[in-house]
C-alpha positions as CSV (number, residue, x, y, z in Angstrom):
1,X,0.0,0.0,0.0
2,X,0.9,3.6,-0.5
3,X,2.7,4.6,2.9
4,X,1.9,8.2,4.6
5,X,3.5,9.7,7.9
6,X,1.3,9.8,11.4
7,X,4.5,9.7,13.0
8,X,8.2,12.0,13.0
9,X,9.3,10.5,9.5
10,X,12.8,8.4,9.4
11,X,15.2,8.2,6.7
12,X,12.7,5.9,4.5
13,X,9.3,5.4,4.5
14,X,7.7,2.2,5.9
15,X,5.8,0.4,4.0
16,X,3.1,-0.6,7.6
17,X,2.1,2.3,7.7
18,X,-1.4,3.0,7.7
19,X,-3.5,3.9,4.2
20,X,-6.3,6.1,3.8
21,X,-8.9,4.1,4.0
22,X,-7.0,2.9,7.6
23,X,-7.2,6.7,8.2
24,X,-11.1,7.1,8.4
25,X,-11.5,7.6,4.7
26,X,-13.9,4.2,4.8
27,X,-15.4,2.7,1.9
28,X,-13.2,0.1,1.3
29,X,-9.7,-1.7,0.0
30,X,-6.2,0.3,0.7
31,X,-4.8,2.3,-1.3
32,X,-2.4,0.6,-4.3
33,X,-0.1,1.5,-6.8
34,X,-2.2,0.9,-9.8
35,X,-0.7,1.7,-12.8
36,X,-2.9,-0.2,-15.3
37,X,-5.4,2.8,-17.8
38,X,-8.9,2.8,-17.2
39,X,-10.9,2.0,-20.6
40,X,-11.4,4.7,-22.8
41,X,-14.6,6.6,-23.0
42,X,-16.1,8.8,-26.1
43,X,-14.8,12.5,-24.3
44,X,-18.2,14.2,-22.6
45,X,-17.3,17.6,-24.3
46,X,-17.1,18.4,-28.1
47,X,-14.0,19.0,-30.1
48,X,-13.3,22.7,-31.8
49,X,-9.6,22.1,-32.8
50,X,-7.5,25.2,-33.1
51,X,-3.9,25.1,-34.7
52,X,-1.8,25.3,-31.0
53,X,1.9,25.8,-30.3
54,X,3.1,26.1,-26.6
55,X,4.1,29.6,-26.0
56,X,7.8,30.8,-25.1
57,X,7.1,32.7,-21.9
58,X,9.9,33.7,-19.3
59,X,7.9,33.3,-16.5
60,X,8.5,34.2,-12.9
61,X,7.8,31.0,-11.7
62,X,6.3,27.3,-13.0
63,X,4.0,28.5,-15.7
64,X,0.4,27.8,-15.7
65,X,0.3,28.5,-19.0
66,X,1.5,25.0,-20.2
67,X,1.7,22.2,-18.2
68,X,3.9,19.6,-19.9
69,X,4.4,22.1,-22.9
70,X,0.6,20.7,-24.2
71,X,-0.6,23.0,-27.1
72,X,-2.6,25.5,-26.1
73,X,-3.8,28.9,-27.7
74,X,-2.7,32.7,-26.0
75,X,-5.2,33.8,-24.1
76,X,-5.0,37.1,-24.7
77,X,-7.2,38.4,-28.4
78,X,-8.2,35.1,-29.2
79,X,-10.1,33.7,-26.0
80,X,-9.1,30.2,-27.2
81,X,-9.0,27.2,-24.9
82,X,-6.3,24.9,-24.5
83,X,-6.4,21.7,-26.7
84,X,-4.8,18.8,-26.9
85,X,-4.0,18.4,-30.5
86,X,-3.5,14.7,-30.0
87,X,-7.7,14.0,-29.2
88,X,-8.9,17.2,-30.5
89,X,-10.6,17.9,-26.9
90,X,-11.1,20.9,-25.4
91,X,-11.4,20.6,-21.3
92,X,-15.3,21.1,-21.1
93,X,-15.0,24.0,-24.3
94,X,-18.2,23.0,-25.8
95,X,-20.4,20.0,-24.9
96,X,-22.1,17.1,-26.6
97,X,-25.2,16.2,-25.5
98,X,-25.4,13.4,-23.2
99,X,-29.0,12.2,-24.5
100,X,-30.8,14.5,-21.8
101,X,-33.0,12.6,-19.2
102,X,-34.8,9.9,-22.0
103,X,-31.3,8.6,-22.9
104,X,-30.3,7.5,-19.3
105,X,-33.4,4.2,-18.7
106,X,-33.0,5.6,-15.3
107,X,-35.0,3.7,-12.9
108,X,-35.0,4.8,-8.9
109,X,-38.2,4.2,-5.9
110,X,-38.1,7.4,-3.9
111,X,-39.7,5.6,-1.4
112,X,-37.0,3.1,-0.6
113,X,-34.3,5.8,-1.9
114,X,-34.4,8.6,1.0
115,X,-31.9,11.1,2.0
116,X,-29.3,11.4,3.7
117,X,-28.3,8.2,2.5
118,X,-29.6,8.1,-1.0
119,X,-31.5,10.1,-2.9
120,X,-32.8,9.3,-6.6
121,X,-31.4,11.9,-9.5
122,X,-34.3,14.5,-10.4
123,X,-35.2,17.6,-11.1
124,X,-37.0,18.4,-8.4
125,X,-35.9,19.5,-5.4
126,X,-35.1,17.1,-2.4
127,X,-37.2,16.7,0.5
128,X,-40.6,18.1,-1.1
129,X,-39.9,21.6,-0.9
130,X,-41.4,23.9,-3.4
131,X,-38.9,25.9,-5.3
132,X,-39.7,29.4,-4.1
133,X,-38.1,28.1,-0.7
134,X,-35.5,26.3,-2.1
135,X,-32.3,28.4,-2.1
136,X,-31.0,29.2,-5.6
137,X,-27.4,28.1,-5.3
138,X,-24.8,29.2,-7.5
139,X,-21.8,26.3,-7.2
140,X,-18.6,28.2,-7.6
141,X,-15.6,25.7,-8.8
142,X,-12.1,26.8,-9.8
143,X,-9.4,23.7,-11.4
144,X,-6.1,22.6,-11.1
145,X,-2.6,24.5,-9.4
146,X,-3.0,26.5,-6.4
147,X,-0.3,29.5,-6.2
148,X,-0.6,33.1,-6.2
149,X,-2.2,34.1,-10.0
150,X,-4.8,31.6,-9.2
151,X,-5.8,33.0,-6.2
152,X,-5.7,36.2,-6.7
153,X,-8.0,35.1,-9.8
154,X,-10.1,33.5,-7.2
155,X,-10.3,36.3,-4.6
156,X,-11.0,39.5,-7.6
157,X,-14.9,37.2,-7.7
158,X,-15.1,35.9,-3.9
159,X,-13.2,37.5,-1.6
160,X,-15.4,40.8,-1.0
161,X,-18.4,39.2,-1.0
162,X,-21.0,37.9,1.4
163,X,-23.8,35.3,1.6
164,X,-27.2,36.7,3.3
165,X,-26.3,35.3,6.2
166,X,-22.9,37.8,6.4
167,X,-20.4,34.9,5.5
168,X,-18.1,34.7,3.0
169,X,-18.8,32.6,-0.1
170,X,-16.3,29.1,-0.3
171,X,-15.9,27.6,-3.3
172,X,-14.2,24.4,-4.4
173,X,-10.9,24.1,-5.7
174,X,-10.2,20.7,-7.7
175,X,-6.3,20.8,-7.1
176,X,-3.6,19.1,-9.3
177,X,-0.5,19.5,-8.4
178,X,2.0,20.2,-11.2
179,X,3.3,24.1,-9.5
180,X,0.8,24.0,-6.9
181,X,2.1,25.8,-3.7
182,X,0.8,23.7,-0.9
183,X,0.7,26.2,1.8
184,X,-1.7,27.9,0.2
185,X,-3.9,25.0,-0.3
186,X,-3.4,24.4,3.6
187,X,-5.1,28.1,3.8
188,X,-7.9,27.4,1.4
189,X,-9.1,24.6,4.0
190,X,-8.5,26.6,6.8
191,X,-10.6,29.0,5.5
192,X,-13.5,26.7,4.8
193,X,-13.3,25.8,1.2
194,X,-13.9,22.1,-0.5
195,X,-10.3,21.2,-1.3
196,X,-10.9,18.3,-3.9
197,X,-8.9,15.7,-5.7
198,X,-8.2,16.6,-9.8
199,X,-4.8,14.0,-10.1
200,X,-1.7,14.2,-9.8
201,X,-0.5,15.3,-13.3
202,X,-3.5,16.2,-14.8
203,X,-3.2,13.5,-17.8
204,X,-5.9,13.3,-21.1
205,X,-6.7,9.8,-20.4
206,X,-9.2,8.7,-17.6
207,X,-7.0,8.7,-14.7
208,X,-4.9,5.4,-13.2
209,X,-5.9,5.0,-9.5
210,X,-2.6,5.9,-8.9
211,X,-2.9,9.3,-10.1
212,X,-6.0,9.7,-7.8
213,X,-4.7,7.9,-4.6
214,X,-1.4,9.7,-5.0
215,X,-2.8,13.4,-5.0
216,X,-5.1,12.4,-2.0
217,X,-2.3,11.5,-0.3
218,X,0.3,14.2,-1.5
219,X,-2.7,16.8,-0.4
220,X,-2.3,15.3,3.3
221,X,1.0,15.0,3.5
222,X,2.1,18.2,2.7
223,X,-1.0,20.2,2.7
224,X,-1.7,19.0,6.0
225,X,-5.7,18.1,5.2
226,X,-7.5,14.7,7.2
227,X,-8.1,12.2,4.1
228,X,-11.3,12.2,5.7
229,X,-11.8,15.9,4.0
230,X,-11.0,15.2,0.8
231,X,-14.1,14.0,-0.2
232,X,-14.7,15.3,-3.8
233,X,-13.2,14.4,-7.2
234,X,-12.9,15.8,-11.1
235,X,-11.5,13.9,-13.7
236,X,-8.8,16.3,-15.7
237,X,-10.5,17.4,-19.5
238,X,-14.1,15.4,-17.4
239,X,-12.7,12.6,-19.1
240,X,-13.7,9.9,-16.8
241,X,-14.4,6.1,-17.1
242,X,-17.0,3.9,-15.1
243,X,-13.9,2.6,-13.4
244,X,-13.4,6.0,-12.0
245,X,-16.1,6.1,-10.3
246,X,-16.4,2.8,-8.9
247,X,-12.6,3.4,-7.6
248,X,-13.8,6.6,-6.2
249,X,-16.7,4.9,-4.3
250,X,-14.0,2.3,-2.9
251,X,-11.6,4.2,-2.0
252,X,-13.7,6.4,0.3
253,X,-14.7,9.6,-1.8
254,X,-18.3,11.2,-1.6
255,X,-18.4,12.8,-4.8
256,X,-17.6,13.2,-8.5
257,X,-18.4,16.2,-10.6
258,X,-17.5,15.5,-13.6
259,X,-20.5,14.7,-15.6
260,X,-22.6,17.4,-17.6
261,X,-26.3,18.4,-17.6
262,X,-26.6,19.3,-21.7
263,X,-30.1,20.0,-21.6
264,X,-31.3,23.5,-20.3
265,X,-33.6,23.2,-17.3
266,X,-36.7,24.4,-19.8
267,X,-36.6,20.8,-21.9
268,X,-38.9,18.6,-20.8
269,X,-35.8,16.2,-21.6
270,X,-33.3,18.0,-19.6
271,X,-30.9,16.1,-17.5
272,X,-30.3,18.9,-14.8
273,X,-30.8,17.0,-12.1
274,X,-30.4,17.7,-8.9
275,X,-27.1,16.0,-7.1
276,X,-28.0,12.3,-6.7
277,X,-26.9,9.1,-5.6
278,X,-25.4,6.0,-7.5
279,X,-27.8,4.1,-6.1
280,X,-29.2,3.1,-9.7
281,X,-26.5,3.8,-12.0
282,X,-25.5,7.1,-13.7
283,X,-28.2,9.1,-15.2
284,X,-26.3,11.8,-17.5
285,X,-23.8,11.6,-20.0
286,X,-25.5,8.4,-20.8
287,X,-24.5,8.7,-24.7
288,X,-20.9,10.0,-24.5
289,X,-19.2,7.7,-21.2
290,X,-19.2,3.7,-21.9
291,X,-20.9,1.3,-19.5
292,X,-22.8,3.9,-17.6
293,X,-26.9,4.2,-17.2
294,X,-29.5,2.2,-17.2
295,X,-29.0,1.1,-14.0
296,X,-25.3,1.4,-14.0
297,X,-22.9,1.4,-12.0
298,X,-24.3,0.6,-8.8
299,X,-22.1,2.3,-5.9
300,X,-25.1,3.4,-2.8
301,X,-24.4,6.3,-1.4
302,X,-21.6,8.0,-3.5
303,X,-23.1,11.2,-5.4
304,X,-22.8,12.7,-8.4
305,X,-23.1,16.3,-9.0
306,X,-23.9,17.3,-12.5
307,X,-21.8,20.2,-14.0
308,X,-24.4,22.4,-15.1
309,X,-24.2,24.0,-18.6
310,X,-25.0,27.1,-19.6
311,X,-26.2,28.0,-23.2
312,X,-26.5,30.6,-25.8
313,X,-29.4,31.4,-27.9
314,X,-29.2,28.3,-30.1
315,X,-30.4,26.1,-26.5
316,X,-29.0,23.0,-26.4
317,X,-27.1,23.5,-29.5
318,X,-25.4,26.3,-27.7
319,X,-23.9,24.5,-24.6
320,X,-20.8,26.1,-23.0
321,X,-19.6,24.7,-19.5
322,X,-16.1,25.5,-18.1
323,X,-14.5,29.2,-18.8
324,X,-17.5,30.5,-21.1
325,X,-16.3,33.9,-21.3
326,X,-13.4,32.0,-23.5
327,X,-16.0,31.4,-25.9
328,X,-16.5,34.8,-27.3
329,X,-14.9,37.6,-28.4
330,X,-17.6,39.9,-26.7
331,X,-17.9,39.8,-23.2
332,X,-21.2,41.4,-23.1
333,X,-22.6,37.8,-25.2
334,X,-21.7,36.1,-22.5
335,X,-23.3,37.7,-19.8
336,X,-26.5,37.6,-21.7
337,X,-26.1,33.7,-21.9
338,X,-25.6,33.6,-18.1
339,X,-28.1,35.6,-17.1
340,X,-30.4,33.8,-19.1
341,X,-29.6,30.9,-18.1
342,X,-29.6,31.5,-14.4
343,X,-33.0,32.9,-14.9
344,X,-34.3,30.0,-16.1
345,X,-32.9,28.1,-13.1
346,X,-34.3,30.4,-10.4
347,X,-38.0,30.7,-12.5
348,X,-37.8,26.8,-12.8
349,X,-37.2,24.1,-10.1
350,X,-33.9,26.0,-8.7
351,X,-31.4,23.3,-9.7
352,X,-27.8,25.2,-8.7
353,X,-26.7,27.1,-11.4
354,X,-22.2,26.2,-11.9
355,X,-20.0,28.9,-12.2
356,X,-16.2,26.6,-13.3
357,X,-13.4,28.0,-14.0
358,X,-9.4,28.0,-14.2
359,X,-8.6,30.7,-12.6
360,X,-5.4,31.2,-14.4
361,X,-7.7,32.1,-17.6
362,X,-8.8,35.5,-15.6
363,X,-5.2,35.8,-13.9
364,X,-3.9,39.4,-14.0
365,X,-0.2,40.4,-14.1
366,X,0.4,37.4,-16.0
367,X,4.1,37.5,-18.0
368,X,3.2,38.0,-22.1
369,X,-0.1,38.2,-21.9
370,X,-3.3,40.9,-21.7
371,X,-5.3,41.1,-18.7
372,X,-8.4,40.1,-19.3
373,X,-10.5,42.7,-18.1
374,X,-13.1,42.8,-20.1
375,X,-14.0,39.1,-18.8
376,X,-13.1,39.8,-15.2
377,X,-15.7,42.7,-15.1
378,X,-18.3,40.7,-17.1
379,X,-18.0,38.3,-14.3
380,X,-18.5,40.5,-11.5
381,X,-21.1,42.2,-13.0
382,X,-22.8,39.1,-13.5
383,X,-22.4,37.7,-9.9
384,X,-23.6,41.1,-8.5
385,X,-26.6,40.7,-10.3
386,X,-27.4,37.5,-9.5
387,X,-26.8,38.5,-5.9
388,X,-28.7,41.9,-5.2
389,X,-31.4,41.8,-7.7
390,X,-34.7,42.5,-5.7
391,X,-36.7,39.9,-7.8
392,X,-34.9,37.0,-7.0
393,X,-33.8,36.3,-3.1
394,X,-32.2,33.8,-1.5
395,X,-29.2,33.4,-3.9
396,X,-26.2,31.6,-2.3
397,X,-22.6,31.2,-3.7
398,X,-21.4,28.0,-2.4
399,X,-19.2,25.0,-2.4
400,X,-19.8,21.6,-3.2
401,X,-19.5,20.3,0.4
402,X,-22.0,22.8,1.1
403,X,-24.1,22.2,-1.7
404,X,-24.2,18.0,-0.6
405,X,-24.7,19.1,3.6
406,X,-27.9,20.9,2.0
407,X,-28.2,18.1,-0.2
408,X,-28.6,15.3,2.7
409,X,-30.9,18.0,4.9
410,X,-32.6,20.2,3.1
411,X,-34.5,23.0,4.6
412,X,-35.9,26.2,3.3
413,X,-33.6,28.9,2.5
414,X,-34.3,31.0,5.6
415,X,-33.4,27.9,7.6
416,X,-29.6,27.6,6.3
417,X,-28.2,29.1,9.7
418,X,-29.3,25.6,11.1
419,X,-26.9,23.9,8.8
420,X,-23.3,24.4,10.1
421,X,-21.8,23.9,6.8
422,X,-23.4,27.5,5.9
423,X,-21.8,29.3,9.4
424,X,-18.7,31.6,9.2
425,X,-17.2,29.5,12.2
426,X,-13.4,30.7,12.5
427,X,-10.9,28.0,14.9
428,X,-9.7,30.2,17.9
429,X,-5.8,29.2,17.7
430,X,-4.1,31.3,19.8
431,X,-0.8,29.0,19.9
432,X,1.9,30.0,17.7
433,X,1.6,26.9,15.4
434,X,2.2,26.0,11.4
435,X,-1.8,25.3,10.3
436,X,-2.3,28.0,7.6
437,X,-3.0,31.0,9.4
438,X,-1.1,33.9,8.0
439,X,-0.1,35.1,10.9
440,X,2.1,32.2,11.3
441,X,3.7,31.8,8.2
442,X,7.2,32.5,9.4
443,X,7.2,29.0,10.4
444,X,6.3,27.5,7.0
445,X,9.4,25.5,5.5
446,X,10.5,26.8,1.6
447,X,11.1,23.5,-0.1
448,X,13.7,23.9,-3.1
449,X,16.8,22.1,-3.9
450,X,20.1,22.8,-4.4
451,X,21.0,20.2,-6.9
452,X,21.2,21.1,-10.5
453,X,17.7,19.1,-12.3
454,X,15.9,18.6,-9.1
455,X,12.5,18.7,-10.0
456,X,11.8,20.7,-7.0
457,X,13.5,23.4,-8.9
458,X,11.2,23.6,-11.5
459,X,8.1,24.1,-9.0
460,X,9.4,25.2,-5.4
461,X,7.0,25.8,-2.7
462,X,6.1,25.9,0.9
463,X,4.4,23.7,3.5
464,X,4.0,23.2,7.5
465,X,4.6,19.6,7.1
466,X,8.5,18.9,6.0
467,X,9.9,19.7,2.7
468,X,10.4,15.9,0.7
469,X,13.3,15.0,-0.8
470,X,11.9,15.3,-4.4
471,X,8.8,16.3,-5.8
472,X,6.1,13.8,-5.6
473,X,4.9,11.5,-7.9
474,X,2.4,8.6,-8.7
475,X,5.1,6.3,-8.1
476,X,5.9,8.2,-4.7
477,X,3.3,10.9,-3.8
478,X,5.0,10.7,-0.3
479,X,8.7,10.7,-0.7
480,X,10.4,11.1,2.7
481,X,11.1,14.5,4.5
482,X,14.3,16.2,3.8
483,X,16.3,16.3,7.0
484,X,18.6,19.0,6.5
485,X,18.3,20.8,9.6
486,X,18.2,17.5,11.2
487,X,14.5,18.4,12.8
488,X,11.8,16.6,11.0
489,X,8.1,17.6,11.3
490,X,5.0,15.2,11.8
491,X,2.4,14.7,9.1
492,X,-1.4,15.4,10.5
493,X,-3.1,12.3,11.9
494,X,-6.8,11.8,11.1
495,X,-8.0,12.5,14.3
496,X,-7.0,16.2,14.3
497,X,-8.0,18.9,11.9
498,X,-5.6,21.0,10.2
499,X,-6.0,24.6,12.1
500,X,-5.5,23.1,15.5
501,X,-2.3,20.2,14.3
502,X,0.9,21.5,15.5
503,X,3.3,19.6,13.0
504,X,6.8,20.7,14.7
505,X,5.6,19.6,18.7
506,X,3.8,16.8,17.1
507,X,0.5,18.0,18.9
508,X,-3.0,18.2,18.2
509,X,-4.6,21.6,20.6
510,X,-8.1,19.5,20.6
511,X,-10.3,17.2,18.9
512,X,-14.1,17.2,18.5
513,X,-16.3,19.0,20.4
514,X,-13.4,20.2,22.6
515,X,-12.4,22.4,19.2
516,X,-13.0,26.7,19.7
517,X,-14.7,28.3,16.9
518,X,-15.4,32.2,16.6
519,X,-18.9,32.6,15.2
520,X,-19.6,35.5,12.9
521,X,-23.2,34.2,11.0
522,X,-25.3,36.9,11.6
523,X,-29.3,36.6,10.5
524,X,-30.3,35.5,7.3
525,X,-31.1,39.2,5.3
526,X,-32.8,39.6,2.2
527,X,-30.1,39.8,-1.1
528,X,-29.0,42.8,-1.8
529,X,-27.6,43.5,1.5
530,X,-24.0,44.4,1.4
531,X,-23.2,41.3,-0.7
532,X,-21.6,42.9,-3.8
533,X,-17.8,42.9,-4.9
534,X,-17.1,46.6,-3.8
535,X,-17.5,47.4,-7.8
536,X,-14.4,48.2,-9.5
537,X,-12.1,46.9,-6.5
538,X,-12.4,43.7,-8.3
539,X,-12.0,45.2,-11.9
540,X,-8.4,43.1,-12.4
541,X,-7.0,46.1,-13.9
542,X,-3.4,45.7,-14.9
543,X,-1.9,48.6,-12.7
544,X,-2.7,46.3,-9.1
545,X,0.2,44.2,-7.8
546,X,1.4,41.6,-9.6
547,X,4.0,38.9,-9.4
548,X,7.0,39.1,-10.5
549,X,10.8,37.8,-10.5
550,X,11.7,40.4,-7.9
551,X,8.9,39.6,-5.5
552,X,7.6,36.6,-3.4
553,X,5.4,35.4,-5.6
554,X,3.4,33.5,-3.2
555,X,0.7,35.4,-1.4
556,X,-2.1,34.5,0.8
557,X,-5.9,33.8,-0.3
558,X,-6.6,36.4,2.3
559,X,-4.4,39.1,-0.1
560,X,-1.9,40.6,0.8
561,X,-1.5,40.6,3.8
562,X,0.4,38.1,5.4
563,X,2.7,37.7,3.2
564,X,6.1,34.8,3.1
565,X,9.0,35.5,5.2
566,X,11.0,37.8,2.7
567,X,14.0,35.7,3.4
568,X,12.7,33.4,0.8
569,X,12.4,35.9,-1.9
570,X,16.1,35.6,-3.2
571,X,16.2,32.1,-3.1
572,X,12.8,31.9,-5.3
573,X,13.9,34.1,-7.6
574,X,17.0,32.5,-8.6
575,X,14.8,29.3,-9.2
576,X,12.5,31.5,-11.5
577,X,15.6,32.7,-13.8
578,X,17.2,29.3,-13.9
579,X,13.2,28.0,-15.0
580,X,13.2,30.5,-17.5
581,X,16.5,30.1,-19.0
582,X,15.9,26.5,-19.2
583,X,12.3,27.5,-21.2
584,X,10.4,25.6,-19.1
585,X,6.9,27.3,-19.7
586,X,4.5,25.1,-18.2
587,X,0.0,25.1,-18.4
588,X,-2.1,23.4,-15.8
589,X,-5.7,22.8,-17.2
């Protein structure tokens, strides 16, 4: 089995120690280096094949721009997607219709299927309330690395706004982990989001369980998270297999979002369901994924959250699902489509309506290329609609984990205080301790290597939990810690959750109920109350603060403040100018 450290690592990892599912994750067999390719399936998103090259950027740090040099198109004039010339794929660039709701022979008993446990897929929503109770969600999603253009992207749409119950909206981030800084995915949990698995190396194919099991457990070793909280998956391009998801359901998981509802909510064939159960099989993308529907496959209790598209004036002809302000030149086009869309949602049965992105495609600062303003402010205008409009209340921006907690108990919209999924609890830490605060990030470590073609080179980055040796890998997504210093740090065990693990005393502050949280939920208040972006604060104009070789370019999701020690500033720079001179210019999609 794949080995992880619960105790002060040694020279070498041993091979007895416990696996994920040993951990708490349940659900099944341990953890294995599989290495053996799911089947193919027909790609659940159409083709639109542009004529890519990978771009020649000197970056000031591992590029997002072009993971493994794929071809991809600038981002800049031509709003293209990446591509993989080698399927002619775009990741989730158009869709194919999945057959809608007639192609699935979908067959579930409501009365023997009943929440929290199970819960049949339909448009209705759960638990027999009528829609103008039902909260209208809007599920915010970003994909793959976590560093400081991406969350920057992230925090121009989310960080200055507020539910109507005064929180903050969370989101969920489906990580990969090709230039992913994992400090700051230690502060995205902290913070409350959904931190999610998206594979290790982001491949075209449908993943090996080894690319899945290793970036669970890369995520707890050195982003400090319980297994137990990684709980949601989505496949890299949403190309997925049936084995997927029945190694998902084994291994522990409680989600995959990776399928797509094709069919807007207004077809009496539409397949925007609400999230459901595998109780009885999958019940979209039934004519694009082999050996799914009609009744198949079978895994109670594991649920599948459709990725909801939106679409232009053509309907279902007109489908666009990740990054749609990539699809036109105009961004004004596409704020029609999503209003429209979202309309239809809230006037209709209130399935959630998905906002997906990668964040790197609305990145500002960003070496070579434009920023995309224009799509930024589309986007923010868009969201501050959606949100303050007097006509239609009880809009939420959430996370999956928070959509599912609903999901399992659902309750009328001015009833989501009673859900403590949807509280703005904060952990009271006063120790001085590594667990993602910003406050503390003088003790974070600044893994990078001084020997010349360490991978580590190419894609430093920082973490409370020990720096490894090398950069993970499928093969060894939990190399041992680097012992330089000749003080080694503990990896969280599953019975402590990540603000309150002290990784260098090898402590957990408290467990449970025993655990201090600073409540700031105030009363749920109708929309429209102080919920907005602050305007043009979140305008991405290229004049803020950006990144660059001279600066840290690691910052925290909070901004700015908080910043890494600055005597890591030098050493990351010098590993951005040897990156660039050895025209590494990397993309994570």
């Amino acid at each position: 089995m794949f080995s992880i450290f619960t105790q002060p690592a040694q020279s070498s990892v041993s091979e007895t120690q416990p696996s994920p599912a040993d951990e708490g994750r349940g659900g099944g067999a341990p953890l294995g280096y599989s290495t053996s390719t799911d089947s193919k399936m027909k790609p659940s998103f159409v083709s639109g094949l542009f004529s890519l090259a990978c771009v020649g950027l000197a970056a000031a740090h591992g590029d997002l721009l072009n993971d493994g040099c794929r071809p991809i198109a600038k981002r800049s004039q031509e709003l293209q997607k990446r591509q993989l010339l080698s399927s002619g794929t775009g990741e989730g660039q158009s869709v194919s219709v999945g057959g809608g709701a007639s192609a699935a022979r979908y067959s579930c008993d409501p009365s023997t299927c009943q929440l929290p446990k199970c819960h049949c897929a339909d448009t209705n929503p759960p638990g027999g309330l009528n829609p103008k109770d039902v909260p209208q969600f809007i599920v915010f999603t970003a994909d793959d690395a976590v560093q400081d253009y991406t969350i920057k992207s992230v925090n121009q749409f989310l960080a200055q706004r507020k539910n109507p119950n005064g929180c903050t909206p969370l989101m969920s981030y489906f990580v990969s982990l090709n230039y992913t800084n994992y400090a700051q995915v230690t502060e995205l949990y902290v913070n409350g989001n959904d931190v999610a698995d998206h594979t290790m190396t982001h491949q075209e194919q449908p993943a090996t369980d080894a690319e899945i099991d290793g970036n669970l457990i890369t995520l707890n070793a050195l982003a400090g998270i319980p297994y137990k909280s990684i709980i949601g998956y989505r496949a890299p391009f949403l190309n997925y297999s049936r084995a997927n998801l029945e190694h998902l359901a084994r291994t522990g998981f409680t989600y995959d979002s990776s399928s797509t509802a094709s069919v807007p909510v207004t077809d009496p064939n539409t397949d925007a369901f609400w999230p459901y159960t595998l109780d009885n099989g999958m019940a979209n993308d039934c004519n694009t994924v082999d050996n799914i529907c009609a009744g198949q496959p079978k895994l109670p209790g594991f649920w599948e959250i459709p990725m909801y598209a939106i679409f232009d004036e053509r309907g279902a002809a007109g489908a666009h699902l990740m990054d749609p302000w990539l699809d036109a030149a105009n961004a004004s086009d596409v704020l029609s489509w999503m209003k429209n869309t979202f309309t239809a949602h809230y006037n209709g049965k209130r399935q959630p309506f998905g906002i997906y992105t990668h964040p790197i495609h609305l990145a500002t600062g960003y070496p070579g290329l434009k920023d995309p303003v224009d799509q930024i402010k589309m986007l923010n205008d868009f969201l501050d609609w959606a949100t303050t409009s007097a006509e239609m209340q009880n809009v939420w921006i959430v996370s999956n984990k928070q959509l599912l907690a609903w999901m399992q108990h659902p309750v009328p919209a001015s009833q989501l205080n009673t859900l403590d999924a949807f509280k703005c609890q904060t952990p009271n830490v006063n120790q001085h301790i590594c667990n993602g605060f910003t406050k503390n990030n003088d003790l974070l470590e600044h893994c990078i290597s001084n020997t010349a073609g360490d991978p580590l080179n190419n894609s430093p980055f920082y973490t409370c939990y020990g720096c490894p040796v090398t950069t993970p890998s499928p093969q060894q997504p939990n190399p041992p810690q680097r012992n330089n210093d000749k003080t080694l740090r503990t990896r969280i065990p599953n019975n402590c959750d990540t603000p309150f693990w002290d990784p260098v005393a090898a402590k957990c502050l408290c467990s449970g109920s025993s655990c201090a949280f600073d409540d700031s939920t105030r009363p749920i208040g109708p929309n429209g109350d102080n919920l907005t972006s602050s305007g043009g604060q979140n305008t991405g104009s290229s004049s803020a603060s950006s990144p660059s070789v001279s600066s840290d370019p690691y910052r925290t999701f909070s901004g700015a403040a908080g910043r890494m020690p600055s005597s890591t500033v030098l050493a990351w720079s010098a590993s951005a100018v040897l990156a660039a001179a050895a025209g590494a210019v990397m993309l994570v999609v």
